[in-house]
C-alpha positions as a Python dict, from the first residue, in 0.01 Angstrom:
ca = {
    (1, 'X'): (0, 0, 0),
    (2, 'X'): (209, 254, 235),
    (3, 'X'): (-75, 227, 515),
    (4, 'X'): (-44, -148, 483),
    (5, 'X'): (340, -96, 549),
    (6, 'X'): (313, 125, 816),
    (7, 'X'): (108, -139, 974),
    (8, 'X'): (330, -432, 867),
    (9, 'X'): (609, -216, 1038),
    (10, 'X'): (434, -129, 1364),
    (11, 'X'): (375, -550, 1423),
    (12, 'X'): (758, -565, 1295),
    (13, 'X'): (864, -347, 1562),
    (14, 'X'): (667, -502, 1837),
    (15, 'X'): (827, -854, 1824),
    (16, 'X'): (1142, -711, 1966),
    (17, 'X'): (947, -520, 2182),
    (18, 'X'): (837, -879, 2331),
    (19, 'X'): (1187, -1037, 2327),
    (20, 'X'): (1368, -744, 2505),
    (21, 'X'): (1108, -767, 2809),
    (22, 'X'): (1074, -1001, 3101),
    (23, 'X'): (958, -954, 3447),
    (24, 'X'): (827, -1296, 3555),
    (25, 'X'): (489, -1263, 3337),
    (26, 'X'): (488, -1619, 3167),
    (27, 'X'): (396, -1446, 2829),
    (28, 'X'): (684, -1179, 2849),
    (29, 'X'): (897, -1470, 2901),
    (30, 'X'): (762, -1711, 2660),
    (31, 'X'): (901, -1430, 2377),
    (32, 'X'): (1146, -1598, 2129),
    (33, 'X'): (1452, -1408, 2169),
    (34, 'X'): (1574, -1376, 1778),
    (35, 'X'): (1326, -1310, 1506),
    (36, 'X'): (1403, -1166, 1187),
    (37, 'X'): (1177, -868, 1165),
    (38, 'X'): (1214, -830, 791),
    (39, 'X'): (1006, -1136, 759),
    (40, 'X'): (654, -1129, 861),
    (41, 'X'): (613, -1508, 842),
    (42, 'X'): (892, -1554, 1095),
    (43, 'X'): (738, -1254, 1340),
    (44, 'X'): (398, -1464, 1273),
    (45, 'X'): (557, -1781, 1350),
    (46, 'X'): (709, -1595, 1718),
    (47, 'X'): (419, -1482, 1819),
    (48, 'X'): (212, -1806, 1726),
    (49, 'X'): (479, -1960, 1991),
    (50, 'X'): (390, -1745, 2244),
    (51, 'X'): (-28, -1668, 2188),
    (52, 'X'): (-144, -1929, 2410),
    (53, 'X'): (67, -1743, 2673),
    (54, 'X'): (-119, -1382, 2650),
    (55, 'X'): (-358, -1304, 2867),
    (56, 'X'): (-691, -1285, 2817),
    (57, 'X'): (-683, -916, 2826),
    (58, 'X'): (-437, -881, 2544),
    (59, 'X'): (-549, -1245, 2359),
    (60, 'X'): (-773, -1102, 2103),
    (61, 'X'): (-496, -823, 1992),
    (62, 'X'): (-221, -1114, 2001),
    (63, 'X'): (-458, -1272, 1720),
    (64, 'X'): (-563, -970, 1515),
    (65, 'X'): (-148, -902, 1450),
    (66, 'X'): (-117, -1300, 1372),
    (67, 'X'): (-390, -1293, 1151),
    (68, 'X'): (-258, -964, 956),
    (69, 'X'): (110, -1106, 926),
    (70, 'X'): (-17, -1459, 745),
    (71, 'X'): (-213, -1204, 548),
    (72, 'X'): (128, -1028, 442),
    (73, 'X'): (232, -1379, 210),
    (74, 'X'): (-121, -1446, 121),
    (75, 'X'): (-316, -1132, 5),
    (76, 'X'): (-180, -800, 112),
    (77, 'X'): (-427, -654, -7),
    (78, 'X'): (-668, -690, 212),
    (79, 'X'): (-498, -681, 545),
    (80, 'X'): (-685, -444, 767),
    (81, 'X'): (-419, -159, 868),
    (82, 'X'): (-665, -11, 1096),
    (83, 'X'): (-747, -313, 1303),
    (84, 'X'): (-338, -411, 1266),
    (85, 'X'): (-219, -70, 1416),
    (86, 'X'): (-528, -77, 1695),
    (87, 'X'): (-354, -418, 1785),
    (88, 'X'): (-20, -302, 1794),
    (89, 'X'): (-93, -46, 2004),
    (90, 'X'): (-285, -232, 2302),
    (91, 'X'): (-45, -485, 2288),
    (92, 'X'): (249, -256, 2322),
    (93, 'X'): (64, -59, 2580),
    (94, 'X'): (-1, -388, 2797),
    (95, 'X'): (410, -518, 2746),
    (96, 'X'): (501, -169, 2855),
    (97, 'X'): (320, -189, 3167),
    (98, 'X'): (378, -536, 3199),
    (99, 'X'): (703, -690, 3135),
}
């Protein structure tokens, strides 16, 4: 259960990640600008708002962390931390160089 946390936290940390950035890409400024972190349904919910905004280079990783975070409420048990985290990162890499 700590690796599923661990990945729970890495897609809680990138939300904000979103909201803080900019730059004039249409998905970096699509980001909600409040979302309670502490609740994965909410970070779902932002980044549902925004998904049909990614790119195509970052769509698929936009969709592996949505998929994980509805998994959170309905069976944490089998979220995949690996896949989650792998996610996490490529997204984070792309806003960094991005937004």
């Amino acid at each position: 259960m700590k690796r599923v946390m661990s990945g729970v936290l890495a897609a809680a940390l990138l939300v904000p990640a979103l909201t803080a950035c900019g730059g004039g890409n249409s998905f970096c400024d699509a980001a909600p600008e409040d979302v309670d972190t502490n609740d994965p349904a909410a970070m779902q919910a932002a980044l549902e708002e925004v998904a049909d905004e990614a790119p195509d280079e970052i769509r698929d990783d936009v969709d592996v962390i949505i998929e994980q975070l509805r998994l959170v409420e309905e069976d944490p048990t089998s979220i995949d931390v690996d896949a989650l985290n792998t996610a996490v990162a490529e997204l984070t890499a792309w806003e960094e160089e991005n937004c």
